[in-house]
N, C-alpha and C positions, 0 to 999 in steps of 0.2 A: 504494500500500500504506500502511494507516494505521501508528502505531507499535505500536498493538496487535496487529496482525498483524504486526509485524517483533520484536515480543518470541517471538510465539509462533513464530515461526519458526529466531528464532537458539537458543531453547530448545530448541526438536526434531534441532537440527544439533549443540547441544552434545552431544560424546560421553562427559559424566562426572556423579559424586555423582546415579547415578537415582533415589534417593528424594528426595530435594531438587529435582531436575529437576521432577517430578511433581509436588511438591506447587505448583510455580510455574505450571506447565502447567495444572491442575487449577482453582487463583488465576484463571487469565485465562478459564478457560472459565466460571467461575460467574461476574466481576464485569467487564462490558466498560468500566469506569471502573478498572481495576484498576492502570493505568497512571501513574494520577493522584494527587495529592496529598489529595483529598477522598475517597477509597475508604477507609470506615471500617475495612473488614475487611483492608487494609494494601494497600501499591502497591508497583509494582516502582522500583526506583529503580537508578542507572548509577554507577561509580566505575573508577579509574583509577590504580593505583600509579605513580607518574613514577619512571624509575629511568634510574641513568646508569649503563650498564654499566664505560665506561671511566673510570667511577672510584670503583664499587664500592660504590653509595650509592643510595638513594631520598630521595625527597622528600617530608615528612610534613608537616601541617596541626595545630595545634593547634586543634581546633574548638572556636570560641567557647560553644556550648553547652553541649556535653558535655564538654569540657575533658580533652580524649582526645588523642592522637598518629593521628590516620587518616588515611587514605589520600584523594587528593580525589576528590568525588564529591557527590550528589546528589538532587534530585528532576528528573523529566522535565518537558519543556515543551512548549506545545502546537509552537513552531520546529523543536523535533528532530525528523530525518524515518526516524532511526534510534535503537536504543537504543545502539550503538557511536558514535552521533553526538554524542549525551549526554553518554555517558561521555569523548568527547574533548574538549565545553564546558565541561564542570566542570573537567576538569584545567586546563583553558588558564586559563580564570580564574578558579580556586583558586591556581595557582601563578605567573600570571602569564609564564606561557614562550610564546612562539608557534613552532610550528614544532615542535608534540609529535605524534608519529604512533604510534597504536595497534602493539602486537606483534600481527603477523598471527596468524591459527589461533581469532580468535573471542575469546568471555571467556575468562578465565584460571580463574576460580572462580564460586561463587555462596555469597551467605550472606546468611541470613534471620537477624534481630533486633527484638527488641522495643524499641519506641519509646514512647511516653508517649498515653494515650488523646488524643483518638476514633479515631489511625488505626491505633492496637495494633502494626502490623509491616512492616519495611521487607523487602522481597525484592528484595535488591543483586545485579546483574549485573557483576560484575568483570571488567574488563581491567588491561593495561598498556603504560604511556607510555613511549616512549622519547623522550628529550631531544634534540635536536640539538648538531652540537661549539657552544662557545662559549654555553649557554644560561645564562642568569642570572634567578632567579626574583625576583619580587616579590610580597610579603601581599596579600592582600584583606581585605574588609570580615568576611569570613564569619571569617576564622583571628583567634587572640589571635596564635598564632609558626607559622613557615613555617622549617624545618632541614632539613638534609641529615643523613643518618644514614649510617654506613657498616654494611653489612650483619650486621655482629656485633651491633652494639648497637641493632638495631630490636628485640629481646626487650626489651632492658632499658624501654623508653620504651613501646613499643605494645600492645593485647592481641592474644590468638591468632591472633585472624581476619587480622588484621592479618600476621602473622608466617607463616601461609599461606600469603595470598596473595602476600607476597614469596618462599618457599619455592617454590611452584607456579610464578611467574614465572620465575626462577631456572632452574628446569628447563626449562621450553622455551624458554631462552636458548641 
């Protein structure tokens, strides 16, 4: 199974936000590079809230570009043989933890964003990471800062989407 076919399929399985669903199901059926970073018309891309339940926190990236508090995540590569596989490479080395395993039940969320031409729109598939006991992160190349946030004050540092999708996490905790 390519990962184009593993998009569309964890798309069809997700059971929420159907108009958003659609419009990403829709994405993959007109652009079979849709997956990809060169897909002017915008590509799906993988992310992954790290969150430590037992102590009440996530783990945010200040991304060097956008100079934003987000969640880690990414573009897909031709290695990932899944897009949940994606979404656990970028956490691992965005945050530097090894030993992060997905919250089962699929993504968590999905959110479409405008990104800067020629590829106009990221259509992010959302998960989230759970930490192992005793994890200790380290920065990458990609972050300016790499914090822990306790769940009150991710409004304060992050936007919406962001706040979402630790809202959403949260609840299928």
């Amino acid at each position: 199974m390519s990962l184009h076919e593993d998009a569309v399929r964890v798309l069809k399985e997700y059971a929420d936000q159907d108009e958003l669903r659609g419009l990403y199901l829709d994405h993959l059926a007109a652009h079979p590079d849709g997956m990809w970073k060169p897909c002017e018309a915008g590509h799906v891309t993988a992310s992954a809230l790290v969150i430590d339940p037992s102590r009440g926190q996530v783990l945010l990236t200040l991304h060097r570009k956008l100079r934003m508090w987000l969640q880690m995540g990414g573009h897909c590569e031709p290695g990932d043989a899944t897009v949940e596989a994606a979404a656990l490479r970028e956490a691992t080395e965005e945050s530097g933890i090894t030993g992060l395993t997905l919250l089962p039940g699929g993504p968590v969320r999905l959110d479409r964003h405008p990104i800067p031409s020629p590829c106009n729109w990221h259509l992010d598939v959302q998960y989230a990471a759970l930490v192992p006991a005793g994890a200790t992160a380290a920065i990458s190349d990609e972050s300016l800062d790499l914090r822990w946030f306790p769940y009150a004050e991710v409004g304060e540092v992050a936007d919406d989407s962001v706040v979402q999708l630790m809202n959403r996490t949260l609840e299928r905790l």
